[in-house]
C-alpha positions as CSV (number, residue, x, y, z in Angstrom):
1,X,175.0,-84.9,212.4
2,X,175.0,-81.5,213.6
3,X,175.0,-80.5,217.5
4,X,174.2,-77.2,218.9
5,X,177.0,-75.4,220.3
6,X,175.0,-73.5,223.3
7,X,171.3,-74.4,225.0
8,X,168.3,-72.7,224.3
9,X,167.1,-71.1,227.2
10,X,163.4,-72.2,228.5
11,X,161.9,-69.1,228.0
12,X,163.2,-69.6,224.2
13,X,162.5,-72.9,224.0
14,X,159.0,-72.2,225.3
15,X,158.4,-69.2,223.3
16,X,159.1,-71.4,220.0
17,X,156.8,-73.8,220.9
18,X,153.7,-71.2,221.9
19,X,153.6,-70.6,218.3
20,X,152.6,-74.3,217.4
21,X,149.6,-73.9,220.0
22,X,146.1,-74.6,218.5
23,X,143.5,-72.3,219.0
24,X,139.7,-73.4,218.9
25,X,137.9,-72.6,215.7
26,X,135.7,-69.5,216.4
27,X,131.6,-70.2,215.2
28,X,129.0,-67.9,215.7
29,X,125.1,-68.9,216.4
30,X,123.0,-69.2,212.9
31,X,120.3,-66.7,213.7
32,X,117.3,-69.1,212.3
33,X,118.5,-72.5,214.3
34,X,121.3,-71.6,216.5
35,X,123.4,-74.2,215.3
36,X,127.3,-73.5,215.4
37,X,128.5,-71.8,212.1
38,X,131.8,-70.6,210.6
39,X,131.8,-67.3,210.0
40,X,130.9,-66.8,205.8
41,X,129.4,-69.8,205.5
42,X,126.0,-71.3,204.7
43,X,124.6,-72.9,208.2
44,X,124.8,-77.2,207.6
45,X,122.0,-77.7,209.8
46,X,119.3,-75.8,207.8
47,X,121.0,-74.4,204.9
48,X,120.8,-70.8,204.9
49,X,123.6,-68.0,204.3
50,X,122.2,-64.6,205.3
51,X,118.7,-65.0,205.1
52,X,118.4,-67.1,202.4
53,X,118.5,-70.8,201.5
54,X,121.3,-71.8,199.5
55,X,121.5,-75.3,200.4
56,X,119.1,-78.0,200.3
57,X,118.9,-79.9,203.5
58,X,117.3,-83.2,203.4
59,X,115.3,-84.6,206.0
60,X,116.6,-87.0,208.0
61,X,114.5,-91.0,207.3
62,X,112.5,-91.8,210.0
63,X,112.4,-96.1,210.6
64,X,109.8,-98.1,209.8
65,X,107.3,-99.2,212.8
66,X,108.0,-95.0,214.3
67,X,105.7,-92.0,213.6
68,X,106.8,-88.7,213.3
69,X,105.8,-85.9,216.2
């Protein structure tokens, strides 16, 4: 097995590993519910993509015995 001949400094070592960092995902509010959205992308709370609907969203089931407000 193979051995390095000379250490890696910290600040190299460090430097290396910066690049595996993660980064949070960047959303933006959807302008007609102000749910978290990827940028591009058709909102998955109500469905829409620039104004329009291009998704159909279905209600969620209410349970039985509870009325809706």
């Amino acid at each position: 097995m193979a051995l390095p001949k000379q250490r890696h400094t910290r600040h190299r070592r460090d430097r290396a590993r910066r690049e595996l960092e993660m980064t949070p995902t960047q959303t933006q509010a959807c302008p007609k519910c102000a749910a978290p959205v990827l940028s591009h992308r058709a909102c998955p709370k109500c469905g829409e993509y620039r104004g329009r609907a291009v998704l159909k969203i279905a209600l969620p089931k209410l349970a039985k015995g509870k009325k809706a407000e």
